[in-house]
C-alpha positions in Angstrom: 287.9 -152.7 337.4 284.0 -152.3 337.6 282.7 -149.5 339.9 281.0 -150.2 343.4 277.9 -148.9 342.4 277.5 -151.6 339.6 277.5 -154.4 342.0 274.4 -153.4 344.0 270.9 -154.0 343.5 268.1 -152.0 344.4 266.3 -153.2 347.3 262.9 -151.9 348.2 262.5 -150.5 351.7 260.0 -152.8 353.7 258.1 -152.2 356.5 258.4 -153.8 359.6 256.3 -156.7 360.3 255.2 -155.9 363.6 253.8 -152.5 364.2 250.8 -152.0 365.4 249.4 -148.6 364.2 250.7 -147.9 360.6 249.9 -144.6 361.1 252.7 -142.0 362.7 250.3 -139.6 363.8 248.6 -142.0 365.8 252.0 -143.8 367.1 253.4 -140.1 368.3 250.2 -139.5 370.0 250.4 -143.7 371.7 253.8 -142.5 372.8 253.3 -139.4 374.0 250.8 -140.6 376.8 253.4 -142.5 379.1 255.8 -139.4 378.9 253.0 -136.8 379.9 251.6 -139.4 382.9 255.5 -139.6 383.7 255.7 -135.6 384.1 252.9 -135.5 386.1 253.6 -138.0 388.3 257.2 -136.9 388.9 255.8 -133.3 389.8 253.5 -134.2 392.4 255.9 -136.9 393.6 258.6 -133.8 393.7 255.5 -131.6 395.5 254.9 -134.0 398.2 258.4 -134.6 398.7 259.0 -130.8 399.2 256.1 -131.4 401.6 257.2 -134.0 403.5 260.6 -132.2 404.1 258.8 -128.9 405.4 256.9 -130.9 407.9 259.5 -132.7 409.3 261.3 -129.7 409.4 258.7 -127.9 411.9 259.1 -131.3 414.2 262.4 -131.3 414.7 262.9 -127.0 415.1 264.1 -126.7 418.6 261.7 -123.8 418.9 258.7 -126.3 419.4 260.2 -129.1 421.3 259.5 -129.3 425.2 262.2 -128.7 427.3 263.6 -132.0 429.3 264.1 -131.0 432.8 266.0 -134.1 434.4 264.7 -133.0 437.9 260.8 -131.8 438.0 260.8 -130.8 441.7 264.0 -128.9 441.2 262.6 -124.7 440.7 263.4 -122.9 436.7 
């Protein structure tokens, strides 16, 4: 019975056909652009948000709202 290892031949790693920037530097630095614009986005989207909630907020407190008085003539 011949070992497994016999059997297989050495193949040479190859690169892949298609990239673009051979160097990895460069490729982490390509990538990491759309992550950083995506945190920054997503912050001030959460900020305005947060915003947006406050100010409705101070519409619909009670506080501020005038008071509906069904009969104007009729004395408070």
């Amino acid at each position: 019975m011949q070992p497994f290892r016999e059997n297989s031949t050495q193949e040479t790693v190859t690169n892949i056909p298609f990239t673009l920037v051979n160097n990895p530097q460069i490729t982490l630095a390509l990538a990491t652009l759309p992550f950083v614009g995506l945190l920054i986005v997503g912050r001030t989207a959460s900020y305005w948000l947060v915003q947006f909630g406050k100010a409705s907020e101070e519409i619909f407190r009670g506080i501020q709202l005038p008071v509906l008085d069904p009969d104007p003539h009729r004395p408070l």
